[in-house]
N, C-alpha and C positions, 0 to 999 in steps of 0.2 A: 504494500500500500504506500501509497505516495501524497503526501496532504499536501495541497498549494496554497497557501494564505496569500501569496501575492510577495511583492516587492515594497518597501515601504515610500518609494519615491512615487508611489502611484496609493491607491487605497488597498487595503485588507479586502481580501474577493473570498476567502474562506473555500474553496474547490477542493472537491476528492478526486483525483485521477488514480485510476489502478490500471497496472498494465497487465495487462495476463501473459502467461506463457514466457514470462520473460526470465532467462537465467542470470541467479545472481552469480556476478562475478568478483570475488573479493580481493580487495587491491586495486581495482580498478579507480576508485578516486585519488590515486595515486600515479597513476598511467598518464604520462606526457608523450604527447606527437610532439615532436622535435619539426620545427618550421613549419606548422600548419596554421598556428594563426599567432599575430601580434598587433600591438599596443600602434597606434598612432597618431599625430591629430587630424582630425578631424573638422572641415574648416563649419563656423558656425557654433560645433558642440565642444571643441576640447578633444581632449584623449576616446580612442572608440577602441575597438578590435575589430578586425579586417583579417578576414581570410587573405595564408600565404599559397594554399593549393586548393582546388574543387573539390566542393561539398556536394556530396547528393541528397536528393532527397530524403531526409528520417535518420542520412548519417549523425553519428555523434561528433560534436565538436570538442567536443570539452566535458571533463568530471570531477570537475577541481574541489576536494576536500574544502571542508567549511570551521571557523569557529565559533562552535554553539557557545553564545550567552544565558546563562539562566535568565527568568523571567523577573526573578530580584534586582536583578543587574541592567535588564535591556533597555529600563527607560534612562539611567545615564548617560550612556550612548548618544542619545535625542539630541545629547543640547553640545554635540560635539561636531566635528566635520563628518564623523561617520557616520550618520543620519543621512548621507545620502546616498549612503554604499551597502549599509545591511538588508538582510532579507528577512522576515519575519518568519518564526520558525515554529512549529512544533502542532499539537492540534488545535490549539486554541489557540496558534499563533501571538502569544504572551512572551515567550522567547524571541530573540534575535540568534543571526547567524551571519557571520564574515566569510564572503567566497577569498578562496586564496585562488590561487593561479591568476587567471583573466575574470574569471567571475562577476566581480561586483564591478567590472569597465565595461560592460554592453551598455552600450547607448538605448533609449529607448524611441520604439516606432508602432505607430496604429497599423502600419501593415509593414510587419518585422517578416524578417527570413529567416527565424529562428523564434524556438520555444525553450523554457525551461520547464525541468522537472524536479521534486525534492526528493530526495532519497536518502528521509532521517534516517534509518534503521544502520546506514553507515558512511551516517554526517557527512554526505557531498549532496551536490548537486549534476543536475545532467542538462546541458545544453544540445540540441539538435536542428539541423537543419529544416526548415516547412520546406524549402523550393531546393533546386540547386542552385549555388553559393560561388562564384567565378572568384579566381586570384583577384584582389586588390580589391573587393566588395568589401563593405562595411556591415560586420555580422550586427543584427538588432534582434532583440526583445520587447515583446509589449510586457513592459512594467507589472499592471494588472495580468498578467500572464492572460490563459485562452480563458474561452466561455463567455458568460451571460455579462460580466463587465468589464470585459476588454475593451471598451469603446470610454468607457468612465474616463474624466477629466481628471489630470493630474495635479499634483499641488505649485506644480511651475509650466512655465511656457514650455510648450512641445517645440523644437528644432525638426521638420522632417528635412 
């Protein structure tokens, strides 16, 4: 099971996504593709991630371990810079989570090439391709990840 509470630079969407059939692979938020995607700016947004090779459709991008915050601790956080990098975590989304890798640098977009998924049960997350992803494209996420408020306004101005 996969609980998606959303990103906090957008609203809490509270979603259950479960994948069937899918094998866990352990160690895998720990697994780095070497040159397949990096940091760079982005004119308008600042820093984004950009594919360095083609993505296909539903490929994974990314499974960048996370650092879970208890839910004691997550509202500190708030009043710091990193209030625009954490993800809200847990079922009740009461906790915080810090993506390592690339993680917390997806730009956000209403029509992103890219989804996230949470995979508390061993504290990463999983980014994937919607379309295929050419070299030098700017990987995006919608904030409010998928579903019914993906379209929800965010708490700042959208850059597409």
């Amino acid at each position: 099971m996969i609980s998606c509470c959303g990103i906090t630079r957008g609203r809490s969407i509270g979603i259950l996504i479960r994948r069937k059939g899918r094998d866990k692979r352990p160690g895998d938020c720990n697994r780095v593709e070497a040159m397949s995607i990096a940091v760079r700016h982005i004119s308008g947004k600042g820093r984004g991630v950009v594919a360095e090779r083609p993505f296909r459709a539903s490929e994974t991008i990314e499974r960048p371990p996370v650092i879970v915050i208890p839910a004691s601790e997550a509202p500190l956080i708030r009043d710091t810079r990193l209030a625009h990098y954490y993800f809200e975590w847990g079922d009740d989304c009461k906790q915080a989570a810090i993506a390592l890798g690339f993680g917390s640098l997806y730009n956000h977009s209403y029509t992103p090439n890219a989804r996230y998924e949470f995979h508390e049960d061993e504290e990463c997350l999983e980014f994937l391709a919607l379309r295929d992803i050419e070299p030098g494209e700017e990987i995006t996420i919608n904030y409010n990840n998928l579903g019914p408020s993906a379209a929800q306004p965010l708490k700042f101005a959208v850059r597409e």
